[in-house]
C-alpha positions in Angstrom: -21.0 40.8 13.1 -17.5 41.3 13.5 -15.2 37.8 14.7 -12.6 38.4 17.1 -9.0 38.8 15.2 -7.9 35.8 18.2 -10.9 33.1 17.5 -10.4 34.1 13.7 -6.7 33.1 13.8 -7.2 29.7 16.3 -10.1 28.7 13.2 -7.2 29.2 10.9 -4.7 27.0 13.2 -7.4 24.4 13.5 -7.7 24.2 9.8 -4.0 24.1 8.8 -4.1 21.0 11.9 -6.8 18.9 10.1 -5.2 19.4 6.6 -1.6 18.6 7.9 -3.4 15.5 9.7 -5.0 14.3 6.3 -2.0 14.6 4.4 0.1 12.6 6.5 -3.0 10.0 7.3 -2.8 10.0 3.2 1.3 9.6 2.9 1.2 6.9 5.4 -1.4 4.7 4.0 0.1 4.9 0.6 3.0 3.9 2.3 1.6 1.0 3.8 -0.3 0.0 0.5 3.1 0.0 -1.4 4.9 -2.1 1.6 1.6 -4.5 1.4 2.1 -5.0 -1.9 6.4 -5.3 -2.1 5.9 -8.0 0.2 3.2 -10.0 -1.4 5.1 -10.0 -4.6 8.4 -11.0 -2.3 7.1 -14.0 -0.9 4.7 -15.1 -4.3 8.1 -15.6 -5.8 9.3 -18.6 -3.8 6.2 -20.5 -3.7 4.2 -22.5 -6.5 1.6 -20.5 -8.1 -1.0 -23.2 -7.9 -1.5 -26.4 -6.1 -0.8 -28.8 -8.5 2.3 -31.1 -7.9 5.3 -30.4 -10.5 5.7 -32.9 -13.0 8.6 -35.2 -13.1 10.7 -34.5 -16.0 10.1 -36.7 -18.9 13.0 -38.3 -21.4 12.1 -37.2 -25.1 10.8 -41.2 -26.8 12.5 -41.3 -30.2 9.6 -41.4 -32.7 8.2 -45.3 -34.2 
């Protein structure tokens, strides 16, 4: 069975669509992985790392 040269051609066009539609899906989520994770390290920075209070400092005692 032969296919028709103009359904042959729109299967192609349809193919080329979805791959150009995953790549950029792909590019766009990496994207947004990498922003995700720029930002969590930007605000980590500022804040305490746990939830202890800081200690006060201490004065070095000379030794008895």
């Amino acid at each position: 069975m032969m296919i028709h040269p103009d359904l042959l051609l729109d299967l192609a066009n349809d193919r080329h669509r979805e791959l150009v539609e995953e790549s950029d899906r792909q590019r766009l989520l990496s994207m947004a992985r990498v922003a995700r994770r720029v930002r969590k390290a930007r605000t980590a920075r500022g804040r305490p790392a746990g939830n202890l209070a800081s200690c006060e400092p201490s004065a070095a005692v000379p030794v008895r």
